[in-house]
C-alpha positions as CSV (number, residue, x, y, z in Angstrom):
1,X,24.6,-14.8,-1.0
2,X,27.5,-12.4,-1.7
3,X,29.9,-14.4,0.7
4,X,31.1,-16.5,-1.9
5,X,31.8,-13.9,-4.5
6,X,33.9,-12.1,-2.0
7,X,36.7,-15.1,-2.0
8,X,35.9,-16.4,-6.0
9,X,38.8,-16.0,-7.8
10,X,36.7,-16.1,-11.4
11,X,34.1,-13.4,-10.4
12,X,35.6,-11.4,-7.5
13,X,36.0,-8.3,-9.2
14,X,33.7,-9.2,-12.1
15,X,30.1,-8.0,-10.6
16,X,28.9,-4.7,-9.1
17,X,25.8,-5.1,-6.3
18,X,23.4,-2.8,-5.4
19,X,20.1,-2.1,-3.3
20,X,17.6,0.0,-4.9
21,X,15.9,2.4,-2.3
22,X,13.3,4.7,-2.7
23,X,15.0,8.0,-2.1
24,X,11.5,9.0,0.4
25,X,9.4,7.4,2.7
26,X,5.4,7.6,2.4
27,X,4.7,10.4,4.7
28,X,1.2,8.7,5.7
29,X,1.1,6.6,8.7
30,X,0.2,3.0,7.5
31,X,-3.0,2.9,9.2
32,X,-4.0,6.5,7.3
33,X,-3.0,5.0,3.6
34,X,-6.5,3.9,1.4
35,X,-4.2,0.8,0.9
36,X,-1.0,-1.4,1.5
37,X,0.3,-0.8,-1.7
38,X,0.1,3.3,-2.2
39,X,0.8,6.2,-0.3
40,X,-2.7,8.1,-0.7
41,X,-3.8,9.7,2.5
42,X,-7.5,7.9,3.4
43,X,-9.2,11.5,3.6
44,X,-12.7,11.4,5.0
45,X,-13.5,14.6,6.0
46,X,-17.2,14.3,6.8
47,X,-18.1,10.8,8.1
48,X,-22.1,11.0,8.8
49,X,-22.1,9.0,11.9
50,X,-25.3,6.8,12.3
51,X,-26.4,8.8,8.8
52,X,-27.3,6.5,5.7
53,X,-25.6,7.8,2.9
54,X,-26.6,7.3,-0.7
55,X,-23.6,5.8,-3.2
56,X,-24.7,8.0,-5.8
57,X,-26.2,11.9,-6.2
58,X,-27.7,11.7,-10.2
59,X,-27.9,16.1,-11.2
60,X,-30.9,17.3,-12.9
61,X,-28.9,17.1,-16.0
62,X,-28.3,13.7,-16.1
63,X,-31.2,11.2,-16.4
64,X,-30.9,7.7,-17.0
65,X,-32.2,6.4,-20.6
66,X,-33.0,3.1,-22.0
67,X,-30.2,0.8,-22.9
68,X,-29.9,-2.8,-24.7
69,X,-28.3,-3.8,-22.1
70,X,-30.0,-6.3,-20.0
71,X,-27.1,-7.2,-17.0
72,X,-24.7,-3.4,-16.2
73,X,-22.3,-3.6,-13.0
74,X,-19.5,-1.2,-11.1
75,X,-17.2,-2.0,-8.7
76,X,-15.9,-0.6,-5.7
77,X,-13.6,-0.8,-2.8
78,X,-14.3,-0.7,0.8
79,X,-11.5,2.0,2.5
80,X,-13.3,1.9,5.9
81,X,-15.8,-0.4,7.2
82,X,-19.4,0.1,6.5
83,X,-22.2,-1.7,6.1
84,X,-24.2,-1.9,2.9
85,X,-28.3,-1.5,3.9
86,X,-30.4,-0.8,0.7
87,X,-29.4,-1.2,-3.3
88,X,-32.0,0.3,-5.9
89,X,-32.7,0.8,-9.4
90,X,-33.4,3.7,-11.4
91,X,-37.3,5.2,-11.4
92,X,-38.4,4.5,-15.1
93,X,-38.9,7.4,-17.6
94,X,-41.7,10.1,-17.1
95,X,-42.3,9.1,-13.8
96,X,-44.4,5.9,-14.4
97,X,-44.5,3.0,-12.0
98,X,-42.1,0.4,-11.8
99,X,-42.9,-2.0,-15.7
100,X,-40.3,-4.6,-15.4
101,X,-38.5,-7.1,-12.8
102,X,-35.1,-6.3,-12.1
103,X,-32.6,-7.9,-9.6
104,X,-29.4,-6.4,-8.1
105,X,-27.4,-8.4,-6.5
106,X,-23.9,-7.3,-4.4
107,X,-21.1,-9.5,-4.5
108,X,-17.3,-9.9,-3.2
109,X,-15.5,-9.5,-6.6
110,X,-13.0,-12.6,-5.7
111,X,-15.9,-14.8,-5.2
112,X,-18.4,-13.9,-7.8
113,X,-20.3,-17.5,-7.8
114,X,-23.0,-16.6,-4.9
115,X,-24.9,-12.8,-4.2
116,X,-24.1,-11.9,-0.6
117,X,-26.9,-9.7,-0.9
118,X,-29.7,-9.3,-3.4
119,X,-33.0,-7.3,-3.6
120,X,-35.5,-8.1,-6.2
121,X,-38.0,-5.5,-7.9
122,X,-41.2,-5.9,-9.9
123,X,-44.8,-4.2,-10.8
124,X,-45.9,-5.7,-7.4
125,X,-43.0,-5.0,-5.6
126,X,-41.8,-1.9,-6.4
127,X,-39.6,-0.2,-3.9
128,X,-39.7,2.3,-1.7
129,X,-39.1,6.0,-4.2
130,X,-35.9,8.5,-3.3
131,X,-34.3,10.6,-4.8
132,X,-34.9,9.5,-8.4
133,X,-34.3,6.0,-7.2
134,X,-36.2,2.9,-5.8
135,X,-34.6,1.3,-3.1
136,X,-35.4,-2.0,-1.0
137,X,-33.6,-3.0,2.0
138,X,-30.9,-6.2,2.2
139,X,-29.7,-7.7,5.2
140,X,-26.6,-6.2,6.7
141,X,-23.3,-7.2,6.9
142,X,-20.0,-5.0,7.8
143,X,-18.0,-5.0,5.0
144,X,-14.6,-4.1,6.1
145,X,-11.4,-2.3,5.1
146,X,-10.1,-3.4,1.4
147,X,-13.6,-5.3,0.7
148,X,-13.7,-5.6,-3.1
149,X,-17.4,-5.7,-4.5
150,X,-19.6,-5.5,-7.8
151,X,-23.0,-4.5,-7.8
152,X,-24.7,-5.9,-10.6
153,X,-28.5,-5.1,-11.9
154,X,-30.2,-7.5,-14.2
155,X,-33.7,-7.0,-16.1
156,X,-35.4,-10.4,-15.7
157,X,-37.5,-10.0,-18.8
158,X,-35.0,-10.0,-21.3
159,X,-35.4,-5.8,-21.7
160,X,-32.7,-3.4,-21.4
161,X,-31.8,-1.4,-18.3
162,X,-32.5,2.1,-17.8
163,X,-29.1,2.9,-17.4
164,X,-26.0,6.4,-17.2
165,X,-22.9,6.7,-17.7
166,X,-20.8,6.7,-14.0
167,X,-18.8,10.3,-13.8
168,X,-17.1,11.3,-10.9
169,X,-19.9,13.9,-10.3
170,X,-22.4,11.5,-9.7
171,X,-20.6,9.4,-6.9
172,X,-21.3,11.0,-3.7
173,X,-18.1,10.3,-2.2
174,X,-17.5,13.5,0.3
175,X,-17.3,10.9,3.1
176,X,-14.6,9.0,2.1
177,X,-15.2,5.6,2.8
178,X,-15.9,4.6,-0.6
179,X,-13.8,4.4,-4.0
180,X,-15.8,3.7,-6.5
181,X,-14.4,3.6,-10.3
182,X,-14.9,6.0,-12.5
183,X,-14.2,6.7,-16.4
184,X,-11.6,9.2,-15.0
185,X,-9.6,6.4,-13.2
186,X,-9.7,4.2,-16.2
187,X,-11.5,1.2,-15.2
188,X,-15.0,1.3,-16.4
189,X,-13.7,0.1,-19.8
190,X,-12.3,-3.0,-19.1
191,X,-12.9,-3.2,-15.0
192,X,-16.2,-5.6,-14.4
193,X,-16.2,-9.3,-15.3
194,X,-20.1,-9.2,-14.8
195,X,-22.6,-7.5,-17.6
196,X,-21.7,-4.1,-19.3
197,X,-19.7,-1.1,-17.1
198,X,-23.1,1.2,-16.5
199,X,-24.9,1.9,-13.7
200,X,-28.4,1.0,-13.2
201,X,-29.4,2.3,-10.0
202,X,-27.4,2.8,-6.5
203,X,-27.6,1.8,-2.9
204,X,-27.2,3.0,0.6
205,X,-24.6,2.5,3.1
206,X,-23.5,3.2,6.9
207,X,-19.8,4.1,8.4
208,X,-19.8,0.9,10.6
209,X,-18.5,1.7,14.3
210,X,-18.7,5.6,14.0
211,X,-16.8,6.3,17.7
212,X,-14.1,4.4,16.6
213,X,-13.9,6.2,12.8
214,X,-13.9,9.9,15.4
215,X,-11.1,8.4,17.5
216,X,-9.4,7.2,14.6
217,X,-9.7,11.2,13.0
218,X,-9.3,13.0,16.0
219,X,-6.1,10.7,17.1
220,X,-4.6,11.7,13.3
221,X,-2.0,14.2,14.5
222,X,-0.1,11.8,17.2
223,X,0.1,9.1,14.8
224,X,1.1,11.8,12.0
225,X,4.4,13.0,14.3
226,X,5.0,9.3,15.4
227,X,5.3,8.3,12.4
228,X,7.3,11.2,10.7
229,X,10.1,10.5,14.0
230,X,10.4,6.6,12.6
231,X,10.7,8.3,9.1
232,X,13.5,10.4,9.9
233,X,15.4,7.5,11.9
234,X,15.1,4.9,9.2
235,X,16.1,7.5,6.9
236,X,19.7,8.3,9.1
237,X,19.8,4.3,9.5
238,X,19.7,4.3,6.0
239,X,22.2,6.9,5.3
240,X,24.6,5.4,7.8
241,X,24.5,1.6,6.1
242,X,25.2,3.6,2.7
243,X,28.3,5.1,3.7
244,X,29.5,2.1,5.6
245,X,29.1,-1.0,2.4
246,X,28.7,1.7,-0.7
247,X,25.8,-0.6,-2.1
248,X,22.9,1.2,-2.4
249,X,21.8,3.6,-5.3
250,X,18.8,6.0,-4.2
251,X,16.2,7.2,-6.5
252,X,13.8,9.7,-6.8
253,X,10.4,8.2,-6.1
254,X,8.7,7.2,-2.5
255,X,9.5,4.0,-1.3
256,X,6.2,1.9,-1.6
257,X,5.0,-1.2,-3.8
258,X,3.1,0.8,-6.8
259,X,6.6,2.4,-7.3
260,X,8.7,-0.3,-7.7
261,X,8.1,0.1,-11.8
262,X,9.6,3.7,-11.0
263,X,12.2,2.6,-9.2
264,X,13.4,-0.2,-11.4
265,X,13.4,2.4,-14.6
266,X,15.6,5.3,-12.1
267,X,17.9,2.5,-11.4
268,X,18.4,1.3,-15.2
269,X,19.3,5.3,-15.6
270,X,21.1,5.3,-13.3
271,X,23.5,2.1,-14.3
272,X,24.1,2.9,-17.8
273,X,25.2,6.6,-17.0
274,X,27.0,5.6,-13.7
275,X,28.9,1.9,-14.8
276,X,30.0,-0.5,-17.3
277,X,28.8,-3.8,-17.5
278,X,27.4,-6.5,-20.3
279,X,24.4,-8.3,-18.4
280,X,22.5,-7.1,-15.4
281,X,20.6,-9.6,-12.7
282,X,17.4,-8.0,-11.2
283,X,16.2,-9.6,-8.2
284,X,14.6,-8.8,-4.9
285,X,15.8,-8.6,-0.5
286,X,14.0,-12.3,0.3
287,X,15.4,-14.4,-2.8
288,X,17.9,-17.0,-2.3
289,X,20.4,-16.5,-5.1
290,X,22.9,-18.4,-6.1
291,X,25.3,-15.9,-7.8
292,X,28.2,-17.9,-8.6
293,X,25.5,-21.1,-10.8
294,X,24.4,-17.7,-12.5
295,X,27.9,-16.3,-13.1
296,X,28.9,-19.8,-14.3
297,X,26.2,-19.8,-17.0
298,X,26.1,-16.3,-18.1
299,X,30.3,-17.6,-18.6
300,X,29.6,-20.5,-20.2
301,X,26.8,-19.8,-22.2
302,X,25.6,-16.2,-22.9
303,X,28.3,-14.1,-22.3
304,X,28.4,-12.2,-25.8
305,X,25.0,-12.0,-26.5
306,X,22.8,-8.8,-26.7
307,X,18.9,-8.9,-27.1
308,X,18.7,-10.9,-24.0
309,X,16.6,-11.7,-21.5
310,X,16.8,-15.0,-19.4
311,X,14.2,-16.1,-16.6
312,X,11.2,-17.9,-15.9
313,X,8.3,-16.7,-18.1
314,X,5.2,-16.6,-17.5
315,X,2.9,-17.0,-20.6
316,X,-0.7,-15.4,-21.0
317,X,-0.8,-14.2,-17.5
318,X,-4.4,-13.3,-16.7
319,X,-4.8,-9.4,-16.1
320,X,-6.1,-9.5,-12.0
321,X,-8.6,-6.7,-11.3
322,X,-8.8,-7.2,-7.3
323,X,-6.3,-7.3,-4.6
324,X,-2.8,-6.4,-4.7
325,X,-2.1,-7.0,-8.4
326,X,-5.2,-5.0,-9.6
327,X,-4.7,-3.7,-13.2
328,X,-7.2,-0.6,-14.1
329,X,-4.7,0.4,-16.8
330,X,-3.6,-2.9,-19.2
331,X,-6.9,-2.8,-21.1
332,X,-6.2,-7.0,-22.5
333,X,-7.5,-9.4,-20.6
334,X,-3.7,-11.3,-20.0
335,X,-0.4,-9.8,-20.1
336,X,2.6,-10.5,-22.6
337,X,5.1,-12.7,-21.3
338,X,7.2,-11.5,-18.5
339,X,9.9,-13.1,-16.1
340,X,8.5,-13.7,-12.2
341,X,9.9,-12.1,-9.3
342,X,12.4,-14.3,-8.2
343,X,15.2,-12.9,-10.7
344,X,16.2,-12.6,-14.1
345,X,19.0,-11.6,-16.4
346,X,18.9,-9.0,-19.0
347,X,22.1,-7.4,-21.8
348,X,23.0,-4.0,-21.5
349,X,21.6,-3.4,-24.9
350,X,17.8,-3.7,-23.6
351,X,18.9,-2.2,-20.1
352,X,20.0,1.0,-22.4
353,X,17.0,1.0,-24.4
354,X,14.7,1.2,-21.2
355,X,16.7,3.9,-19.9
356,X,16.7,5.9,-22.7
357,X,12.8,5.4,-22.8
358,X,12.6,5.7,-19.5
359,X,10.1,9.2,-19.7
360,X,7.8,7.4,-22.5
361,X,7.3,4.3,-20.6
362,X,3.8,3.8,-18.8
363,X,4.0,2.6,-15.6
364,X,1.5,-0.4,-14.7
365,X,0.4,-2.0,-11.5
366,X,3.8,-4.2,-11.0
367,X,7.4,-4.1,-11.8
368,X,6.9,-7.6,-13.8
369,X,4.3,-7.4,-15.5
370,X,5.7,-3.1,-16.7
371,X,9.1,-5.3,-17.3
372,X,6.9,-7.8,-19.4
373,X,4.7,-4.7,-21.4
374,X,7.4,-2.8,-22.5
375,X,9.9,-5.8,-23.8
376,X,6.8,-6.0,-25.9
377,X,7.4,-3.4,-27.8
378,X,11.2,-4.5,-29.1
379,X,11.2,-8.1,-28.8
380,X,13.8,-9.5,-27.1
381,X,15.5,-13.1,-27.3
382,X,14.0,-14.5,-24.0
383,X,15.4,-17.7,-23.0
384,X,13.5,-20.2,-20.8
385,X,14.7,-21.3,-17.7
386,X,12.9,-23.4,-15.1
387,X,15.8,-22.7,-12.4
388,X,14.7,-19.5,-11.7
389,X,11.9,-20.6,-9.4
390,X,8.8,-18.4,-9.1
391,X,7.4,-19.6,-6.0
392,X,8.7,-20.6,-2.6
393,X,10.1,-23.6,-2.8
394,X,14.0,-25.4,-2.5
395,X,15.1,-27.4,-5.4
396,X,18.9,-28.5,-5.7
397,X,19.7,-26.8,-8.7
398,X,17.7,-23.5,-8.2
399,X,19.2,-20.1,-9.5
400,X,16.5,-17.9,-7.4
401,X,13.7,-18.7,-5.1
402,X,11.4,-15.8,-3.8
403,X,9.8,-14.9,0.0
404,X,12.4,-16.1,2.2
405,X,13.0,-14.5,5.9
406,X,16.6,-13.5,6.5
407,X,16.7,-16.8,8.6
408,X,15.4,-18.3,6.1
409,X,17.9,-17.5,3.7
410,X,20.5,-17.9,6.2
411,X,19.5,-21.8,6.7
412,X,19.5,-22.2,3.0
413,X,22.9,-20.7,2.7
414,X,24.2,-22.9,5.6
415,X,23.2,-25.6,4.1
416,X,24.6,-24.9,0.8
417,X,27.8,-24.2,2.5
418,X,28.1,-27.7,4.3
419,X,26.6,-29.6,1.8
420,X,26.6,-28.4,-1.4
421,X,22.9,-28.2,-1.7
422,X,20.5,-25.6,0.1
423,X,17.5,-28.2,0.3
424,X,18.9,-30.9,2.4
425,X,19.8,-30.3,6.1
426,X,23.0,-30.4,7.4
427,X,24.9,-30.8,10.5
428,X,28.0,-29.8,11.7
429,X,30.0,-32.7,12.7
């Protein structure tokens, strides 16, 4: 999409490009990370093979007291494969028998209409007593790697739980399979869409496949020095490519997706002490762009304007709390309006202003919606524009258009070239 700049009379020597790169690669081997999207070594140190493990380890200081609450719930997140086989409830008070009926019920936090698993407790069916806890078994099923679940107790008589507060010393988490949130991490005020964030009892679990989890640990070190080779090559590739086209601006933060806030605010740093310019386009590797429609109406149109911020909006954006998008620190249920991925257009004035901020801003789950939370705060013109299209899809008189493949983009381009319009196919006569 640069081609035609190259021989454009108008705009040749009117824009600047650049590739932002993470300055350092994640140093864990892909298969060793808790998840896609960070750089957090999965550290289980002590994996209990064919043991049943308890969720949760309550100290003799901490006992469980009567609440109001009649329906509490915690999530958690699977980071290796196990398989769930008893949930419980607290033992009541003073050591009396079981005076109420209470359900807890497991489910997959994306899919939150139907219990994979529940057990159901009463005077007549009590439990089996551990630990401080009565437990009944469920049937089993492997929940694997990146499984996002809520466990959620419920009094069936309309009387409050016997309930604690969850603290990061009463997970039991020394295997590592498990992460479970905790006050510390920022969820348990805003993290459950089931019932108040509590916990009500516990539950039991297996590592699923143990000989596999001890091959995986004990292979650790070969995948560690493979990996750190490929590091060290991709990082000379990189360096050559730098030196060779001058168009990419490294910053100081590892390479993965959680950082791309980080990197976005080095790079806005970077451009106001490093060049002079009036507007600056942000956009990503896979987006068909066409720069010169975009030149043209930042001409035509905008080109003295300050406050500015032109894109395709998205308006009362629902705050996720699974997957890749999960939020555990926006504490609203949506976000403020911010511009999707595909590209947008912002003045120098506001690219100053987040530079000059840069060391007060929070950083959030995503570059948008951190883009979106902290325009918040000053305000600025945004102006509407349906041509930046958020999802993957051709229209004639697109601007962007996200999660292409470089052939792909290189079919789009072609036919934009021979045709004047990137959607229709074209053939060289």
């Amino acid at each position: 999409w640069l081609r035609p700049l190259l021989f454009h009379e108008k705009f040749y020597e009117g824009a600047l490009v650049k590739f932002i790169i993470g300055k350092f690669g994640c140093n864990v081997p892909f298969e060793d990370r808790e998840d896609p999207y960070t750089c957090k070594l999965l550290n289980i140190t002590d994996p209990d093979i064919g043991q049943e493990i308890e969720a949760f380890s309550l100290p003799e200081t901490i006992s469980p007291v009567a609440s109001y609450d009649t329906v509490v719930s915690i999530n958690f997140q699977v980071l290796y494969p196990i398989i769930i086989t008893k949930l419980g409830i607290f033992q009541n008070e003073q050591g009396l028998g079981l005076l109420r009926n209470i359900s807890v019920k497991l489910y997959q936090a994306e899919q939150q209409e139907e219990a994979i698993v529940t057990a159901r407790f009463s005077p007549h069916s009590p439990g089996v007593e551990v630990n401080r806890l009565r437990y009944k078994s469920v049937e089993q099923f492997i929940l694997p790697k990146g499984f996002e679940g809520i466990i959620v107790w419920e009094s069936q008589d309309h009387v409050g739980l016997n309930t604690t507060g969850l603290t990061a010393d009463i997970v039991n988490n020394r295997v590592g399979v498990l992460r479970i949130y905790t006050v510390a991490e920022g969820a348990l005020q805003h993290g459950f869409t089931v019932g108040t964030s509590a916990l009500a009892g516990g539950f039991t679990y297996t590592v699923h496949d143990g000989a596999a989890l001890l091959k995986h640990l004990n292979t650790f070190p070969e995948r560690l020095k493979f990996h750190s080779d490929k590091l060290e090559e991709e990082d000379a590739a990189l360096e050559e490519e730098s030196s060779i086209h001058g168009d990419m601006v490294f910053v100081d933060v590892v390479d993965i997706y959680r950082n791309v806030p980080s990197k976005l605010l080095h790079f806005y740093k970077w451009s106001v002490e490093s060049e002079n310019y009036r507007m600056m386009l942000k956009t990503d590797d896979d987006c068909y762009v066409d720069l010169e429609a975009i030149l043209n109406k930042i001409t035509n149109k905008h080109q003295n304007k300050t406050n500015f911020w032109w894109g395709n909006f998205r308006l009362n954006w629902a705050v996720d709390l699974t997957g890749k998008w999960q939020e555990l620190e926006y504490l609203s249920p949506a976000y403020p309006a911010f511009a999707c991925g595909s590209g947008y257009v912002i003045s120098y004035d506001l690219v100053r202003w987040l530079a000059e901020n840069s060391e007060r801003l929070k950083i959030y789950q995503g570059e948008d919606v951190s883009m979106g939370i902290w325009m918040a705060a000053i305000a600025p013109q945004k102006y509407q524009d349906s041509c930046w299209v958020c999802e993957k899809m051709c229209q004639s008189d697109m601007l962007t258009s996200p999660q292409y493949t470089p052939d792909e983009l290189t079919d789009l381009w072609r036919n934009k070239q021979l045709c004047g319009n990137p959607c229709c196919k074209c053939e060289l006569l």
